[in-house]
C-alpha positions in Angstrom: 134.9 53.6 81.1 133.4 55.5 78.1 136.0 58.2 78.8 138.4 55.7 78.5 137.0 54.0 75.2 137.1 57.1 73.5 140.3 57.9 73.8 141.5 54.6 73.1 140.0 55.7 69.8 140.9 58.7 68.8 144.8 57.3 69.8 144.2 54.5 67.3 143.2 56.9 64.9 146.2 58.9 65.8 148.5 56.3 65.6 147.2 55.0 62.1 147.3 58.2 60.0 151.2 59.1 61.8 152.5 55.4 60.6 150.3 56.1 57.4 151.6 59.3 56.7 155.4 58.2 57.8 155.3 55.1 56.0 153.9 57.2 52.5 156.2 57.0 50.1 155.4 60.3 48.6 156.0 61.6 52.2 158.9 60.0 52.7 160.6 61.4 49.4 159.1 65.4 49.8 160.4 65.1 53.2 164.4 63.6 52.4 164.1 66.3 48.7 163.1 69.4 51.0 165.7 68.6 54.0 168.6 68.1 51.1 167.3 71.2 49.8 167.6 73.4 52.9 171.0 72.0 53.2 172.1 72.4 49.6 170.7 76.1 49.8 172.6 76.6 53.3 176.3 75.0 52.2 176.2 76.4 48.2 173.8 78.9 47.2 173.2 81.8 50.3 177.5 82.6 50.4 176.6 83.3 46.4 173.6 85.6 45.9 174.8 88.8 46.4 173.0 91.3 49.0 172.1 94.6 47.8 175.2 96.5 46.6 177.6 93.7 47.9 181.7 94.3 46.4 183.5 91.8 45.3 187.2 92.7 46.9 189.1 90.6 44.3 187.3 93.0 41.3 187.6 96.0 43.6 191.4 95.3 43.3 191.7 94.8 39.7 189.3 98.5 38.9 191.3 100.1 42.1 194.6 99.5 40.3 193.2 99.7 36.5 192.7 103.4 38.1 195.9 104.4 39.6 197.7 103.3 36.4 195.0 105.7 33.8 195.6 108.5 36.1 199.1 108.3 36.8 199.8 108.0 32.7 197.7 110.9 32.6 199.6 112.7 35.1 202.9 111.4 32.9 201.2 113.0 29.7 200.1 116.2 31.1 196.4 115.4 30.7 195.5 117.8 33.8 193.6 120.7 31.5 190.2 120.7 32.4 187.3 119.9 30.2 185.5 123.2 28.9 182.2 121.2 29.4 182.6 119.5 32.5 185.3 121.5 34.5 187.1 118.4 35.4 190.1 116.0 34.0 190.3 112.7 33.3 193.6 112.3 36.0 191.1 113.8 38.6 188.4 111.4 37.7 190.2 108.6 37.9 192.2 109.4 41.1 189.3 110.3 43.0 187.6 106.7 41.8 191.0 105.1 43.2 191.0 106.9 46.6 187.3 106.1 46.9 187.6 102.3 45.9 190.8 102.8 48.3 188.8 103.7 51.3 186.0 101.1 50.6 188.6 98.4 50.0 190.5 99.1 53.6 187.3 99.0 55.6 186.6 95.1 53.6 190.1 94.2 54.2 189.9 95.4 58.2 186.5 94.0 58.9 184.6 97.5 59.9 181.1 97.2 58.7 179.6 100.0 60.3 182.7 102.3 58.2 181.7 100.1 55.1 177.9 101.1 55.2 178.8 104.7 55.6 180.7 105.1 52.6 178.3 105.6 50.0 180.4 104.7 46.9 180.2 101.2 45.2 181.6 100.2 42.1 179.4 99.9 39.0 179.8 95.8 39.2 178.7 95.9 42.5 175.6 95.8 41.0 176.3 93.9 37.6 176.8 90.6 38.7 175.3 87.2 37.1 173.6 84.8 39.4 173.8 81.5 37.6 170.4 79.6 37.4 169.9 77.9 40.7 171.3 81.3 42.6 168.4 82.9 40.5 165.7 80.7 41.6 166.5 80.9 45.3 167.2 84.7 44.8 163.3 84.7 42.9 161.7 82.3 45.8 163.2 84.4 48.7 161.8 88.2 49.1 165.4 89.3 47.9 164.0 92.0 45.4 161.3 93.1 47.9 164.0 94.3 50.3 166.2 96.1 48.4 164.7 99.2 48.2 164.9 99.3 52.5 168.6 98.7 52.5 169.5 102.2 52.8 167.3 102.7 55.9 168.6 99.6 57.3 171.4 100.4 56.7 171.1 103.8 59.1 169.7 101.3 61.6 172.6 99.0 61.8 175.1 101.5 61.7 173.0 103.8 65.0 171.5 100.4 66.8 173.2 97.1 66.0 176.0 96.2 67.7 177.7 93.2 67.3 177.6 94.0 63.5 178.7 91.9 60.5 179.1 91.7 56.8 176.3 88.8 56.8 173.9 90.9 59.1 174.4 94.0 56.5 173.4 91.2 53.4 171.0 89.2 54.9 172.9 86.2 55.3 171.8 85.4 58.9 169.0 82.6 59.7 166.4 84.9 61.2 166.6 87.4 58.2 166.6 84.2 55.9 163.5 82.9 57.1 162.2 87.0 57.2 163.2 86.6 53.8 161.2 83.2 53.2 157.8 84.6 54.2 157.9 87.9 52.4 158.4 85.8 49.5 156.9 82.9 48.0 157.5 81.2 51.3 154.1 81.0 52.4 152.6 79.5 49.2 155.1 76.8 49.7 154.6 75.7 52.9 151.1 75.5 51.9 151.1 73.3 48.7 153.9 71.1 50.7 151.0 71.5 52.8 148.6 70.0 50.9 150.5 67.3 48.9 151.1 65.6 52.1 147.9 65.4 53.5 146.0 64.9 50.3 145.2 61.0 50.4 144.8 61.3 54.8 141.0 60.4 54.1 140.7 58.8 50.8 143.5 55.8 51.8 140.6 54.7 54.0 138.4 53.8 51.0 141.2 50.6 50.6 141.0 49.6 54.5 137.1 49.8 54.3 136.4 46.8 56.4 138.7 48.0 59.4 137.8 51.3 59.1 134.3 51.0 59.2 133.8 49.2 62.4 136.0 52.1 64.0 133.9 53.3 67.2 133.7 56.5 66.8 131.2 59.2 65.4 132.5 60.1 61.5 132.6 63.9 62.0 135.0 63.1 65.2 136.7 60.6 62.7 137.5 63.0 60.2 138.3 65.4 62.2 140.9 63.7 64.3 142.5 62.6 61.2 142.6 66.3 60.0 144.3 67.6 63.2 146.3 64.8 63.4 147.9 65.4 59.6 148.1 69.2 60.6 150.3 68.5 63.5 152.5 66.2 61.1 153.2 68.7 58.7 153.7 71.1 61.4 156.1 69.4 63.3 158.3 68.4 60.1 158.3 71.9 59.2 159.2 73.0 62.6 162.3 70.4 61.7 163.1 72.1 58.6 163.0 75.5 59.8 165.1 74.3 63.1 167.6 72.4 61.0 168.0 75.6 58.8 168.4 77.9 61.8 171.1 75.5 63.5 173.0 75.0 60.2 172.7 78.5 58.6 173.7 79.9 62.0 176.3 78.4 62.4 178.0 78.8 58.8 176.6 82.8 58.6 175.1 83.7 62.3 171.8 83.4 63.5 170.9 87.0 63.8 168.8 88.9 66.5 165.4 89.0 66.5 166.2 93.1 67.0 167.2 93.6 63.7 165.4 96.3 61.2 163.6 94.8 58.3 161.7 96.9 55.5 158.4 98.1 56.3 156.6 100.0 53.5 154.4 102.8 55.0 151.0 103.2 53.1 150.7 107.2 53.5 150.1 107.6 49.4 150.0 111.8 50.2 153.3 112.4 49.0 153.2 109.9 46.6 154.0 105.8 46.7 157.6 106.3 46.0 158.1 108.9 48.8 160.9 107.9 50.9 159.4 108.6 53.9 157.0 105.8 53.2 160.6 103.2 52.8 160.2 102.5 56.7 161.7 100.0 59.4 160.5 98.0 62.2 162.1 94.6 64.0 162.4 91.0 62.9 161.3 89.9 66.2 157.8 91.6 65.6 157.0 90.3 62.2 157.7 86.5 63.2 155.4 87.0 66.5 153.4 88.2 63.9 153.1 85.4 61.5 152.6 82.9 64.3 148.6 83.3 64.0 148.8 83.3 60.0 150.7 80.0 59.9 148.3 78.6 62.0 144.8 79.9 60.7 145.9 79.1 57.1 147.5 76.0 58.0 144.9 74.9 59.4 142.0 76.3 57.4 144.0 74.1 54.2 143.8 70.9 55.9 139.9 71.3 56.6 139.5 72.4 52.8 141.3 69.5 52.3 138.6 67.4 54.2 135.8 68.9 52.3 137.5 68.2 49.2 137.9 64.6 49.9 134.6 63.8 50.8 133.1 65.3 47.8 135.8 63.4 45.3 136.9 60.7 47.1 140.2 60.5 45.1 143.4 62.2 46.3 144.8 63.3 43.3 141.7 65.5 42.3 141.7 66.7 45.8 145.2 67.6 45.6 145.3 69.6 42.6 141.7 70.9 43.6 143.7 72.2 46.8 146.8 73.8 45.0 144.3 75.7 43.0 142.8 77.0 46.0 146.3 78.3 47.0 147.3 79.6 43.6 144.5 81.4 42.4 145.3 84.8 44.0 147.9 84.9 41.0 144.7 84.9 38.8 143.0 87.9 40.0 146.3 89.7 41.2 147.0 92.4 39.0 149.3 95.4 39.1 145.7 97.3 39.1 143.7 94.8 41.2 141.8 96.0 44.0 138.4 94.1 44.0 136.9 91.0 43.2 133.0 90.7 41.8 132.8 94.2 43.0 134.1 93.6 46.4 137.3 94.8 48.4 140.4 92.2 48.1 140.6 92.3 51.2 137.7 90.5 52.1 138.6 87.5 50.6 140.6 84.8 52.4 143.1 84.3 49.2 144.7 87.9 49.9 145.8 86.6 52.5 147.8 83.7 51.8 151.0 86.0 51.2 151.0 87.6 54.7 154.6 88.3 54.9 153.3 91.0 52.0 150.4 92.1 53.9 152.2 92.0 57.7 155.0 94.6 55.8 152.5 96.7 54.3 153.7 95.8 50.6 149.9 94.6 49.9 148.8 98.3 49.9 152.0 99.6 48.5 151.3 96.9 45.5 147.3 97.9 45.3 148.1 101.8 46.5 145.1 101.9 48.9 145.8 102.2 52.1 143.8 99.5 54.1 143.1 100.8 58.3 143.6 97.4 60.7 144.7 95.1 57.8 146.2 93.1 59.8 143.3 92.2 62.1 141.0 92.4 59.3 143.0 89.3 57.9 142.6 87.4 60.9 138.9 87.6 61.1 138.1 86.9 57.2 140.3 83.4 58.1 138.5 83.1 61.1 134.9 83.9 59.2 136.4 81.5 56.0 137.2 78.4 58.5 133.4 78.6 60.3 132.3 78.5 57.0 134.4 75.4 55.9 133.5 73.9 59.2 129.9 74.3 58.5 130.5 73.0 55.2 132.0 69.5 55.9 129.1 69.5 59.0 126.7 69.6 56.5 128.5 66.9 54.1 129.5 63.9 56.3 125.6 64.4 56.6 125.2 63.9 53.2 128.0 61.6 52.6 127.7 59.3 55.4 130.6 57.0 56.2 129.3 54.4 54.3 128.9 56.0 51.6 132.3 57.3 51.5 133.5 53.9 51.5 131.7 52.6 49.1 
């Protein structure tokens, strides 16, 4: 029977703070502007940010034929005399651009990718074209810039080990290398101050239903706590949506891509220097999501405990919302191009390093701080494991303090 009168309670508790949370309207309207979002970034804006050296065929036209014209007037004139200086002519310099944007053109025109990313010219407006402002805040959000320098060595890799290959593998079009993309970006600061906007008022909203939720039979640490877990799993499951809906859509418009494909992977062997190309490394897609499985969680989860702590002490959800956002964006205060330690002590023994681990599972964390760090990756694990016993410990120590009652009142 007492079995069965707890978890009557803990599903009422459950129940409550879903329907609250669902029936929030600051919920409602983050979830419906984030879902449009994914969509509106899906249909209009990923066909329009250019991948690394990616040709427009129409311009490739116009400069292909703007080039057979100069050198055939040349030819016409009789400009074939070399230069003194440079041992060539200008009719050779322009036919050899034509036969080159030629070659590059037929293998657009026929489709062969793997032909495509062994030809190593590219027209100079490959590289010269405007994003317009929304194409340049996805293009900023999404690691974009972070990948560039890789594409040559992907490139290798898809041409030796990729088969089916296609024109949205080679720029990063499909939905695995788009969500790659999200969380060696600004992706995982995101997800964490969507995070903690929607689970800021889970505790306080009790201080209006004081008289039901006092008489709630069940211990106030449990109380919390079940509330906690219970917003976690919210959030988690909508983003599980998000990411799902993206997936479905984005694969079907661009592909879905294979979790075997080569992503960048910066090698922190500082020897022969940080810009040493040996360094510019691949490894799969597949690994670095299984990878950020246990980062998601621990961070996840450590937030919405934080987000406990801070509600007990303030009692109001907006201070605990911005006091929570701070928490997440205050790596950008001690992050700089030099920045190595903190009060005298390693970076990486502090739990905000950590909150960009698409950086730190890539190895762009010690390419950024040029120190190579030995077991980062399991190093980062523990100091969130250490940082949520210590948070734990923390609200233990204050629903002591700040008894239920006094909460309320």
């Amino acid at each position: 029977m007492i079995g069965n009168e707890r978890i009557k309670n803990m599903t009422q508790v459950i129940t409550e703070t879903v329907k609250y949370m669902w029936r929030s309207e600051k919920n409602r309207l983050f979830m419906v502007l984030t879902t449009a979002l994914v969509l509106i970034y899906s249909f209009f804006l990923v066909p329009k940010i250019s991948g690394e050296d990616e040709v427009d065929i129409e311009m490739l036209e116009r400069e292909m034929t703007g080039n057979v014209v100069q050198f055939e007037e040349a030819l016409d004139e009789g400009l074939i005399v070399p230069n003194v200086l440079t041992g060539t002519t200008a009719y050779d310099q322009w036919r050899r651009e034509s036969v080159a944007q030629r070659e590059l053109l037929t293998a657009l025109k026929q489709g062969d990718v793997k032909r495509y990313i062994a030809i190593d010219y590219r027209p100079t407006t490959a590289t010269e074209q405007e994003a317009s402002g929304l194409e340049q805040f996805a293009f900023n959000i999404l690691g974009y810039e972070l990948e560039q320098p890789y594409q040559a060595v992907k490139n290798k890799a898809y041409h030796d080990e990729v088969e089916p290959l296609s024109f949205h593998i080679v720029h990063d079009r499909t939905s695995l290398q788009q969500i790659h993309l999200f969380l060696i970006g600004l992706g995982p600061v995101l997800l964490l101050l969507g995070l903690v906007f929607l689970i800021s008022d889970v505790h306080v909203k009790d201080r209006s239903l004081q008289t039901q939720k006092i008489g709630v039979p069940m211990s106030w640490q449990k109380y919390t706590f079940t509330q906690a877990l219970t917003a976690f799993s919210f959030v988690g499951i909508f983003y599980l949506f998000l990411f799902g809906l993206f997936f479905l859509v984005n694969g079907l418009l661009y592909g879905f891509g294979s979790f075997d494909l080569p992503i960048g992977s910066y090698d922190p062997n500082f020897e022969m220097g940080f810009l040493n190309q040996d360094n510019y490394q691949v490894e799969s897609l597949g690994g670095f999501l299984l990878q950020t499985i246990p980062y998601l969680f621990l961070l996840g989860y450590l937030f919405t405990r934080l987000n406990t702590l801070l509600s007990l002490w303030t009692k109001q959800s907006v201070v605990t919302m911005v006091l929570g956002m701070f928490l997440i964006l205050f790596q950008t205060l001690y992050y700089g191009s030099n920045s190595v330690e903190l009060a005298k002590l390693d970076l990486s023994n502090f739990p905000q390093t950590y909150i960009d681990f698409g950086k730190v599972l890539t190895g762009r964390l010690e390419q950024h701080q040029l120190v190579a760090i030995p077991n980062l990756y399991t190093k980062g694990l523990i100091v969130l494991g250490i940082t949520i016993f210590i948070t734990e410990a923390f609200i233990y120590g204050s629903s002591k303090i700040i008894t239920r009652q006094k909460f309320m009142s």
